[in-house]
NUTORKE-130749 format. One record per residue: x, y, z of N, C-alpha, C, O in turn; residue in three letters; residue number from 1. Coordinates in pm, whole numbers. Example, Ala and Ser with C-alpha at 12.3 -4.5 7.8 and 13.67 -1.06 7.14 Angstrom:
2
+--------+--------+--------+--------+--------+--------+--------+--------+--------+--------+--------+--------+------+-----+
|    n_x |    n_y |    n_z |   ca_x |   ca_y |   ca_z |    c_x |    c_y |    c_z |    o_x |    o_y |    o_z | code | pos |
+--------+--------+--------+--------+--------+--------+--------+--------+--------+--------+--------+--------+------+-----+
|   1319 |   -569 |    780 |   1230 |   -450 |    780 |   1320 |   -330 |    780 |   1424 |   -332 |    846 |  Ala |   1 |
|   1285 |   -225 |    708 |   1367 |   -106 |    714 |   1290 |      3 |    787 |   1341 |    114 |    804 |  Ser |   2 |
+--------+--------+--------+--------+--------+--------+--------+--------+--------+--------+--------+--------+------+-----+
This chain:
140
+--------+--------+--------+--------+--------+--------+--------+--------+--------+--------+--------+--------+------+-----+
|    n_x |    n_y |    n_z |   ca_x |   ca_y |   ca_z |    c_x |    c_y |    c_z |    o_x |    o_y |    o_z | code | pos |
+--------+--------+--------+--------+--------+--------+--------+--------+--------+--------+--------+--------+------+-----+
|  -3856 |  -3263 |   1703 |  -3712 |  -3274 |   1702 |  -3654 |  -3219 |   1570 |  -3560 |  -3140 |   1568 |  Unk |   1 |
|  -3715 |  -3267 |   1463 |  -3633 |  -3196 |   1344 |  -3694 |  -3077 |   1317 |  -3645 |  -3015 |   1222 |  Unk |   2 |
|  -3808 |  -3016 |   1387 |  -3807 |  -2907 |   1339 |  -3726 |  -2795 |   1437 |  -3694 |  -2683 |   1397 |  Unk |   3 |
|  -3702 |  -2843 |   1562 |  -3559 |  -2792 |   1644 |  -3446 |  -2756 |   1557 |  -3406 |  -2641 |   1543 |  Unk |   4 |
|  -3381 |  -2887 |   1485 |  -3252 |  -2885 |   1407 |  -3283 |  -2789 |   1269 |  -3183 |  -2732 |   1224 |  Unk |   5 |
|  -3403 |  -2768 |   1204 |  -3383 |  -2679 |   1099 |  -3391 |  -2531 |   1124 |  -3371 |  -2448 |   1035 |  Unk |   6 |
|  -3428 |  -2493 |   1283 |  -3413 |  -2358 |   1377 |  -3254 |  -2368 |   1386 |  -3207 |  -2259 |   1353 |  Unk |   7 |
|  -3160 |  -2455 |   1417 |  -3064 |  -2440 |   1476 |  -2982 |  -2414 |   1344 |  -2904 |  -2319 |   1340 |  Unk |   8 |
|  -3001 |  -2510 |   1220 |  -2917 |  -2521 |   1101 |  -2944 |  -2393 |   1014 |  -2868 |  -2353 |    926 |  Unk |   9 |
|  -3079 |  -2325 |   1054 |  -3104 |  -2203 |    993 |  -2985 |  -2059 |   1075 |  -2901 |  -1991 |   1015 |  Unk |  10 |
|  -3018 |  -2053 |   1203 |  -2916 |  -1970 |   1292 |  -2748 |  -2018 |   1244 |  -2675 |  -1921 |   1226 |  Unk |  11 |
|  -2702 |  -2118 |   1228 |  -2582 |  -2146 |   1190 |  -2576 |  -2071 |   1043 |  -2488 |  -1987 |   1065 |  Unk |  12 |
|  -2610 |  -2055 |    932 |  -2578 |  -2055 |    856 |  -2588 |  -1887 |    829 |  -2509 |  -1818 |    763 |  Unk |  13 |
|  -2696 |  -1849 |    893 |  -2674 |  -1675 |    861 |  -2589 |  -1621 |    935 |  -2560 |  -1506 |    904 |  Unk |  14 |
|  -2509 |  -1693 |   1075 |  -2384 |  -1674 |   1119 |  -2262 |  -1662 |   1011 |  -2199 |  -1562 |    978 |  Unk |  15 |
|  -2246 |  -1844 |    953 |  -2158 |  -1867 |    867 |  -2164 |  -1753 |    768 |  -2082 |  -1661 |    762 |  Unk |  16 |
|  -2270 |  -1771 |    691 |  -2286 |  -1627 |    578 |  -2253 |  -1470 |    600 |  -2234 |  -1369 |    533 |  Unk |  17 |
|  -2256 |  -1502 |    703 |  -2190 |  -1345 |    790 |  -2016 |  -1343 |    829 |  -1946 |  -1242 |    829 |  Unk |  18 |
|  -1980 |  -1451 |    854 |  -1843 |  -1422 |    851 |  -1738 |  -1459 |    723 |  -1617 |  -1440 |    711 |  Unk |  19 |
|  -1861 |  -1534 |    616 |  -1797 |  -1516 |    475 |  -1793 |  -1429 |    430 |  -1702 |  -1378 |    366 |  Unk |  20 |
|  -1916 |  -1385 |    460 |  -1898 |  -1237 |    394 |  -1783 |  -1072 |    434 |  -1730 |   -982 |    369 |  Unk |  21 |
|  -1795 |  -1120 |    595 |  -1641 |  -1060 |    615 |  -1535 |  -1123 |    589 |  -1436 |  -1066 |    636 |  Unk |  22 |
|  -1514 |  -1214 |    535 |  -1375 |  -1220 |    518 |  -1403 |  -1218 |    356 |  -1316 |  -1147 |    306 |  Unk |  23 |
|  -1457 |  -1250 |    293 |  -1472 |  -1188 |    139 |  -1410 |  -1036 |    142 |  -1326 |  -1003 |     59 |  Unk |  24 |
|  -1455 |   -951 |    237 |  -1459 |   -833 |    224 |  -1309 |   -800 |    251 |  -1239 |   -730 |    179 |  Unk |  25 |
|  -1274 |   -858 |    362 |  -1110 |   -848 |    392 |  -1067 |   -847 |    278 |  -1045 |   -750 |    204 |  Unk |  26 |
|  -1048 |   -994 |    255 |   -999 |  -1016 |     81 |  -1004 |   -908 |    -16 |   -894 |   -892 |    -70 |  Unk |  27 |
|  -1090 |   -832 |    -53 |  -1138 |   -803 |   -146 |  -1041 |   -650 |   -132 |   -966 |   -600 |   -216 |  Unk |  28 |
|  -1073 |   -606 |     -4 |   -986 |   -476 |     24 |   -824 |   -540 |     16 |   -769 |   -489 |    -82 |  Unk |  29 |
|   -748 |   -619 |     76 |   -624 |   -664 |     46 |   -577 |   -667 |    -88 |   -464 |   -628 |   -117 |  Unk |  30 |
|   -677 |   -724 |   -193 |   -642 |   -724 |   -342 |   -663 |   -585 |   -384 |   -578 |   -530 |   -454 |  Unk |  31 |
|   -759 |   -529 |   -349 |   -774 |   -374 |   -391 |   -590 |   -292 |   -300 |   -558 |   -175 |   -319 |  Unk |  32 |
|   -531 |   -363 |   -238 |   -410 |   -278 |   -221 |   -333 |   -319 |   -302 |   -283 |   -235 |   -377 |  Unk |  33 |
|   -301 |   -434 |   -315 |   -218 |   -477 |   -420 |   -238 |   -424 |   -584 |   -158 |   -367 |   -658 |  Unk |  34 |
|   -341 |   -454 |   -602 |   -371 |   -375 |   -715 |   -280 |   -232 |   -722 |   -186 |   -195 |   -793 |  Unk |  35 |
|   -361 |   -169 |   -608 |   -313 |    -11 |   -684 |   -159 |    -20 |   -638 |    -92 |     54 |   -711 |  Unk |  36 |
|    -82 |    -85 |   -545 |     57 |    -88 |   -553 |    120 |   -137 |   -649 |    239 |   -107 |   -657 |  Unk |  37 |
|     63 |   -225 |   -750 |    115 |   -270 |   -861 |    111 |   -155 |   -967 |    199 |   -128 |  -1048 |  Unk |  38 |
|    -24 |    -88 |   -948 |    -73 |     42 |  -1055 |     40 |    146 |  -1014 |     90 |    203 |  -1111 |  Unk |  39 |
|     94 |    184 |   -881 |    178 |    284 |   -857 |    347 |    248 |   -908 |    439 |    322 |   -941 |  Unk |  40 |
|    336 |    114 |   -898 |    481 |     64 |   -957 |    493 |     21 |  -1081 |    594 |    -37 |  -1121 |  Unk |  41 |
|    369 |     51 |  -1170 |    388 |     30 |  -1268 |    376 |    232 |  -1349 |    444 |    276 |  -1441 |  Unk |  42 |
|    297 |    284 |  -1293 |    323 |    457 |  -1315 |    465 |    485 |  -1257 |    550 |    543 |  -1325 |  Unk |  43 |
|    476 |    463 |  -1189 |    660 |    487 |  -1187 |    729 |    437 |  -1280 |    808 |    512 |  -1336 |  Unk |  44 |
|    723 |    326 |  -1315 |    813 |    241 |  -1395 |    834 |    314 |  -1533 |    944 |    322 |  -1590 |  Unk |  45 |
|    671 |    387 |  -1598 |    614 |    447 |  -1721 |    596 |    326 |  -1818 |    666 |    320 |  -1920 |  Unk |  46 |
|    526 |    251 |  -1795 |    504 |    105 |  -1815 |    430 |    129 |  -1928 |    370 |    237 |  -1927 |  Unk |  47 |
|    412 |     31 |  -2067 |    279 |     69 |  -2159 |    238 |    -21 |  -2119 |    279 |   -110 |  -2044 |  Unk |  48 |
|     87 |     10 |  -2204 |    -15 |    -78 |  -2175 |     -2 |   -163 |  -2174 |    -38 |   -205 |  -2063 |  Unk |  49 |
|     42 |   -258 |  -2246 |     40 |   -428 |  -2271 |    103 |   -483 |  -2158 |     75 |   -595 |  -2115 |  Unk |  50 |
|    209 |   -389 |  -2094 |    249 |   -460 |  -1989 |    161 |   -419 |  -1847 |    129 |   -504 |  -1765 |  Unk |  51 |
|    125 |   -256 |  -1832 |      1 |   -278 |  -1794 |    -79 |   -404 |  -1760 |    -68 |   -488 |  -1671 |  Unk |  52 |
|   -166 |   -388 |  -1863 |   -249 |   -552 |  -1890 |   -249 |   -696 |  -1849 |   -347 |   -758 |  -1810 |  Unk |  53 |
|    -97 |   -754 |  -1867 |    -49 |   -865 |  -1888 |    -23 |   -836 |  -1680 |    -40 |   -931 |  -1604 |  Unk |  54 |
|      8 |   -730 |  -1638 |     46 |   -731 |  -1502 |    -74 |   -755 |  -1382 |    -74 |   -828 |  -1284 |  Unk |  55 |
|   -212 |   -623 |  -1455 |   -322 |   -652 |  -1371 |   -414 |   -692 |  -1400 |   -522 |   -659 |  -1352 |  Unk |  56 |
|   -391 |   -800 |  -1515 |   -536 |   -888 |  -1557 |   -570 |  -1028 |  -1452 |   -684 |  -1070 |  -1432 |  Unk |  57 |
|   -434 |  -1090 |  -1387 |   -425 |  -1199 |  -1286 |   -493 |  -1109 |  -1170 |   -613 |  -1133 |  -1160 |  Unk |  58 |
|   -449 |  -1021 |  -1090 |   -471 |  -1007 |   -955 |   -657 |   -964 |   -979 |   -740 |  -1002 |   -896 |  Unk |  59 |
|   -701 |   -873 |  -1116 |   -803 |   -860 |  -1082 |   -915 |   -958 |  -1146 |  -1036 |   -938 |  -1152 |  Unk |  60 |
|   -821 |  -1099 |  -1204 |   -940 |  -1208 |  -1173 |   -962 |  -1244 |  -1037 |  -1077 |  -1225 |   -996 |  Unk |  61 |
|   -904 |  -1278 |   -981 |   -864 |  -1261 |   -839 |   -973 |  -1272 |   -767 |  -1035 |  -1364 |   -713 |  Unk |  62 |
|   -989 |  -1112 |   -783 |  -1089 |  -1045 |   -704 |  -1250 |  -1079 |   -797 |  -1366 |  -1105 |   -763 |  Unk |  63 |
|  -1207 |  -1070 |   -872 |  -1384 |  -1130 |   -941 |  -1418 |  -1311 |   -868 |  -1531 |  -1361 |   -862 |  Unk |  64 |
|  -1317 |  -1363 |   -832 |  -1329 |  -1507 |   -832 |  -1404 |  -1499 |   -691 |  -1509 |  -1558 |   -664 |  Unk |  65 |
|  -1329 |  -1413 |   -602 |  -1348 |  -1407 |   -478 |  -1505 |  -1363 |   -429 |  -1539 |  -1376 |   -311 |  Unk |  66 |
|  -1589 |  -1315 |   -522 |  -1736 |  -1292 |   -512 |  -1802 |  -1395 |   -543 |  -1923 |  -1378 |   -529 |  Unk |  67 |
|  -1766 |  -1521 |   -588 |  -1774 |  -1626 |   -585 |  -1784 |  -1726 |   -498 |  -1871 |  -1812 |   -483 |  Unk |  68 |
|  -1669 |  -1704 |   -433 |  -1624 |  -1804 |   -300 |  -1749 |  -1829 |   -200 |  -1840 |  -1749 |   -185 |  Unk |  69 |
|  -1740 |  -1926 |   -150 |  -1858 |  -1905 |    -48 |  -1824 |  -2019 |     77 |  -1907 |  -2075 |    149 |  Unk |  70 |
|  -1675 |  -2032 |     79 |  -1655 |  -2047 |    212 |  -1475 |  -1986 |    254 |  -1382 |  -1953 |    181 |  Unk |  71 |
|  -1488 |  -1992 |    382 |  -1353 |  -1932 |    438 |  -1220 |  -1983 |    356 |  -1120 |  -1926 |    313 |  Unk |  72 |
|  -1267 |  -2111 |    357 |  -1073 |  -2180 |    330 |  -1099 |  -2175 |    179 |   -990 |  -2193 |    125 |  Unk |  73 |
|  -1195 |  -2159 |     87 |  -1136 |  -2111 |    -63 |  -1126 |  -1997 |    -73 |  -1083 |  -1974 |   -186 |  Unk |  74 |
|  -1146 |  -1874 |      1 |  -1130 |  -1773 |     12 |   -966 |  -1749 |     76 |   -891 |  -1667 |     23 |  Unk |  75 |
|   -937 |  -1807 |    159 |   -798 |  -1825 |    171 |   -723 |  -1869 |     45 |   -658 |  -1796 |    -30 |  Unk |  76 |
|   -740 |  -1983 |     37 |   -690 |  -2055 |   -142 |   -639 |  -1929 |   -207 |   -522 |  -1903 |   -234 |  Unk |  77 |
|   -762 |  -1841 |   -232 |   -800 |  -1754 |   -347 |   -680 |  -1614 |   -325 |   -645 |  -1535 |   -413 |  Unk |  78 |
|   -627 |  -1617 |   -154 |   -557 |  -1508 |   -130 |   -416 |  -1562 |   -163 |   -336 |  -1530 |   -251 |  Unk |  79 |
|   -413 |  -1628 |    -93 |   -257 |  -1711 |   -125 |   -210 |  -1698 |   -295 |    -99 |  -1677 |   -343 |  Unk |  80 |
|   -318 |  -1715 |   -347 |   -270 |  -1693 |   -501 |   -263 |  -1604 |   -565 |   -196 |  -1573 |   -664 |  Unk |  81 |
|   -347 |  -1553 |   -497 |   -376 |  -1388 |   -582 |   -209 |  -1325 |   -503 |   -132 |  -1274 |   -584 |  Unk |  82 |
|   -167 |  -1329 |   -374 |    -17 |  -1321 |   -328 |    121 |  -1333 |   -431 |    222 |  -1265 |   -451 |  Unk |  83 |
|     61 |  -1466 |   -484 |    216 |  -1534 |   -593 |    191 |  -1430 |   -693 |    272 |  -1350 |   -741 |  Unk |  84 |
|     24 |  -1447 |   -724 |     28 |  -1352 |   -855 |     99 |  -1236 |   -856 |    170 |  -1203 |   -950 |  Unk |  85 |
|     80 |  -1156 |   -731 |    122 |  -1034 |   -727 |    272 |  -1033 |   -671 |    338 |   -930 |   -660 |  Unk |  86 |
|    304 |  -1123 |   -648 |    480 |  -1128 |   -649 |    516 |  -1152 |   -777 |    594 |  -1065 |   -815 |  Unk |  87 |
|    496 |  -1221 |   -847 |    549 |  -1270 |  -1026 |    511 |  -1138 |  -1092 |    570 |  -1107 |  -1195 |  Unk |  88 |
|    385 |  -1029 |  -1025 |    404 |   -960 |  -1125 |    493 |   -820 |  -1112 |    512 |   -736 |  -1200 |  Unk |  89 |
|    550 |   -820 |   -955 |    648 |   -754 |   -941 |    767 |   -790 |  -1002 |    847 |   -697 |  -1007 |  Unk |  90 |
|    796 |   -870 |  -1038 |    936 |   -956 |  -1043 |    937 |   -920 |  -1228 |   1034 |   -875 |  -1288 |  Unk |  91 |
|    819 |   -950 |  -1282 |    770 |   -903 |  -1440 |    816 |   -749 |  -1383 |    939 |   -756 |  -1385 |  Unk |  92 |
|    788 |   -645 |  -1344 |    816 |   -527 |  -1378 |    942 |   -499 |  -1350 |   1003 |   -401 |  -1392 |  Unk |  93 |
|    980 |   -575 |  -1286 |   1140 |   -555 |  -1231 |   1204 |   -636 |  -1328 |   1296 |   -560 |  -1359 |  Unk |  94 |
|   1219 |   -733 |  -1395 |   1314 |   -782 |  -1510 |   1280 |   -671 |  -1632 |   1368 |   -642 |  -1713 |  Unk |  95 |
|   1129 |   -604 |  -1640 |   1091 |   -556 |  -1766 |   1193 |   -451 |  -1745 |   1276 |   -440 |  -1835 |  Unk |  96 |
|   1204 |   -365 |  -1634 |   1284 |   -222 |  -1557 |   1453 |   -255 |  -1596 |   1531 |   -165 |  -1629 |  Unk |  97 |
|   1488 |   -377 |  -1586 |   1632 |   -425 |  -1624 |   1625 |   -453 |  -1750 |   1740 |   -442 |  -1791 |  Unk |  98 |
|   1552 |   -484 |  -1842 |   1568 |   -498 |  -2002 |   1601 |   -321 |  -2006 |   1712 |   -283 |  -2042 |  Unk |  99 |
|   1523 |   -248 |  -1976 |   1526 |   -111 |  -2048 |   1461 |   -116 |  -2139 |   1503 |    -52 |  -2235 |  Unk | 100 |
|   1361 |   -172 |  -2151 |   1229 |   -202 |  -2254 |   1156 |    -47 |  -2274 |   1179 |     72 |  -2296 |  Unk | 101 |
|   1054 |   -143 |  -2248 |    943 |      6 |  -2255 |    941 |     75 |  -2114 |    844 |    149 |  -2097 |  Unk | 102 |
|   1023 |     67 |  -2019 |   1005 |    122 |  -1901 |   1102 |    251 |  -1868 |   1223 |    240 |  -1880 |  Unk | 103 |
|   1046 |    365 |  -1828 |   1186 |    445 |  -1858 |   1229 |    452 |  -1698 |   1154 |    431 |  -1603 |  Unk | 104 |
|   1406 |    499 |  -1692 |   1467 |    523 |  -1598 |   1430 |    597 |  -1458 |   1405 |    717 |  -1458 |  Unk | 105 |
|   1430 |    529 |  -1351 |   1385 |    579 |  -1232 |   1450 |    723 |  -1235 |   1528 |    773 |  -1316 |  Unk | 106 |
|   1373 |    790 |  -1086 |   1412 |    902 |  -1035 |   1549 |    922 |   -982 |   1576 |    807 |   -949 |  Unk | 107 |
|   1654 |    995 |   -952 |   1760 |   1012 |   -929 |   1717 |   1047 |   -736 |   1629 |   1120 |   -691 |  Unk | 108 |
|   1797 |    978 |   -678 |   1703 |    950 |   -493 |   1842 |   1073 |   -462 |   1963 |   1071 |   -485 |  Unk | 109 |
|   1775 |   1143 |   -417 |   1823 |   1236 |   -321 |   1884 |   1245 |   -176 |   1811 |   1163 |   -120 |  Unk | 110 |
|   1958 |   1284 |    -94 |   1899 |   1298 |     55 |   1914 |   1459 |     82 |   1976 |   1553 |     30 |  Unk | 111 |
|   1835 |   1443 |    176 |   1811 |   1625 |    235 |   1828 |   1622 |    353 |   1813 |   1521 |    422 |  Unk | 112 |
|   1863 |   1742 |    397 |   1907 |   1696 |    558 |   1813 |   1857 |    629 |   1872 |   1963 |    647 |  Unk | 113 |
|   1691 |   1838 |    652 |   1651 |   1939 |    707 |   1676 |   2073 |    761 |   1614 |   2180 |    761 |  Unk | 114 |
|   1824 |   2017 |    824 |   1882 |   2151 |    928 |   1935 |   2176 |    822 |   1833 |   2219 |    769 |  Unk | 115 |
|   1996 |   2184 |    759 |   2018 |   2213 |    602 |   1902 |   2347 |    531 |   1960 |   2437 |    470 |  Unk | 116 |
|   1802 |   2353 |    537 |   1721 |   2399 |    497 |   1656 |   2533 |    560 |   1587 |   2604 |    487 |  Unk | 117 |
|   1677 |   2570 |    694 |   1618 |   2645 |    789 |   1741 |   2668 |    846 |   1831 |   2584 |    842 |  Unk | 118 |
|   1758 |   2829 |    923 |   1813 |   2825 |    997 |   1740 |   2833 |   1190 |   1621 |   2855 |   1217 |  Unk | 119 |
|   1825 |   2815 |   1269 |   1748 |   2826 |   1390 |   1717 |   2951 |   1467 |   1812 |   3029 |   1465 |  Unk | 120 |
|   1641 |   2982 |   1516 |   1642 |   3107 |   1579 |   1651 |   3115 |   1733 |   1566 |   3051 |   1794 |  Unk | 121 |
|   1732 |   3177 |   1799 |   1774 |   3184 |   1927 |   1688 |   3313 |   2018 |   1646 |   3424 |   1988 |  Unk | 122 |
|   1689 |   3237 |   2135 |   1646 |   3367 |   2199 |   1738 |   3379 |   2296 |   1796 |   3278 |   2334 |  Unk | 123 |
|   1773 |   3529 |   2363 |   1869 |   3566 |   2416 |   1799 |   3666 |   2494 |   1731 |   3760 |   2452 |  Unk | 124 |
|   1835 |   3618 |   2662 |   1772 |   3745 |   2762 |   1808 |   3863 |   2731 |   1880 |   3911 |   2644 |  Unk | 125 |
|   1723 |   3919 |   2851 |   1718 |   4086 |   2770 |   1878 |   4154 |   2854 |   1966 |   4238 |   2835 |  Unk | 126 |
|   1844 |   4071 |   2936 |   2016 |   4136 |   3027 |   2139 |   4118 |   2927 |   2212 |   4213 |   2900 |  Unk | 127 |
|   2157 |   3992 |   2872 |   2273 |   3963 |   2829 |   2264 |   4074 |   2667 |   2374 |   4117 |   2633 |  Unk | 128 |
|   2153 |   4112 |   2584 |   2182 |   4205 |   2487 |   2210 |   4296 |   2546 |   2319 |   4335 |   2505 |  Unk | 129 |
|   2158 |   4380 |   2655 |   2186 |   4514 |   2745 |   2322 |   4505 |   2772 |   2379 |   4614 |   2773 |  Unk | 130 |
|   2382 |   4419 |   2791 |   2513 |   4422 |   2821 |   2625 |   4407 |   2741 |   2743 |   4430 |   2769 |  Unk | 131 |
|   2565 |   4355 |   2610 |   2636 |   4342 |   2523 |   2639 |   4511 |   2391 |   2706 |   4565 |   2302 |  Unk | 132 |
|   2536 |   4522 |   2456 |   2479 |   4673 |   2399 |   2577 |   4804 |   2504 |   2605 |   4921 |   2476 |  Unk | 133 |
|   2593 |   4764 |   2565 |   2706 |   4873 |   2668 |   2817 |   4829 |   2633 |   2884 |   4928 |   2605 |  Unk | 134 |
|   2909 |   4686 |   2608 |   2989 |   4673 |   2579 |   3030 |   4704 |   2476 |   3151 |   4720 |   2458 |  Unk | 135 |
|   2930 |   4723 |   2374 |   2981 |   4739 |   2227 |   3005 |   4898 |   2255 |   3117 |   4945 |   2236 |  Unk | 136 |
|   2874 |   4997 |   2313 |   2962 |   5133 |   2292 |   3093 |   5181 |   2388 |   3159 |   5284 |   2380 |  Unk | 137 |
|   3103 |   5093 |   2460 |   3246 |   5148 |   2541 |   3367 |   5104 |   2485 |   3483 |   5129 |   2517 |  Unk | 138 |
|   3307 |   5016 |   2375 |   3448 |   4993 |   2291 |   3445 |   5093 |   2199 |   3566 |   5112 |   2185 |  Unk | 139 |
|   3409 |   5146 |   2151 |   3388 |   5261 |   2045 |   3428 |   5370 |   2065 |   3410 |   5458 |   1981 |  Unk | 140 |
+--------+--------+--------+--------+--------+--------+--------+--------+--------+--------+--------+--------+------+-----+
């Protein structure tokens, strides 16, 4: 009998270890977006380092913590926070962007209007130029 249950508790657990490990991995790619969306809004911004730093030193403990984890719901925990983190540190680049600190002035936003840009090209049967080609020399 118990050597039944340490067959069964053995199969459970390389299950479990298998879907920690996918969702580690989820995790891990989710913080890897945030990251570089913070990195792209902070290269826009022209951010220095320190604020740099001070912006992606939280999200990428984060992700170090999360190789750690070794079950689902602290791995959740671990997203949820690493979330706030990465909202506070939008909200940091966006008050830093309103000081006029070290961040310099956005791009000037445009609009373009395609048809604007190209003109269209028509096609026209061959009868109606022929006829317009006789009309023009009988006016002449």
């Amino acid at each position: 009998m118990l050597h039944e249950v340490s067959g069964l508790v053995a199969i459970v657990k390389t299950l479990n270890d298998k879907r920690v490990q996918d969702a580690r991995d989820k995790a891990t790619a989710t913080i890897d977006k945030k990251i570089a969306r913070l990195g792209k809004l902070l290269n826009d911004a022209g951010a220095s380092a320190d604020l740099r730093n001070k912006v992606l030193y939280g999200t990428q403990d984060f992700k170090k913590q999360l190789q750690n984890d070794v079950s689902i719901p602290n791995i959740a925990y671990t997203i949820g926070e690493a979330e706030e983190i990465y909202e506070s540190a939008v909200d940091l680049i966006e008050s830093e962007a309103n000081k006029g600190g070290t961040i310099t002035p956005k791009k000037e936003i445009r609009t373009i209007r395609p048809a604007s840009l190209s003109s269209k090209t028509y096609l026209v049967p061959v009868h109606r130029v022929q006829g317009a080609v006789v009309r023009g020399q009988t006016a002449t």
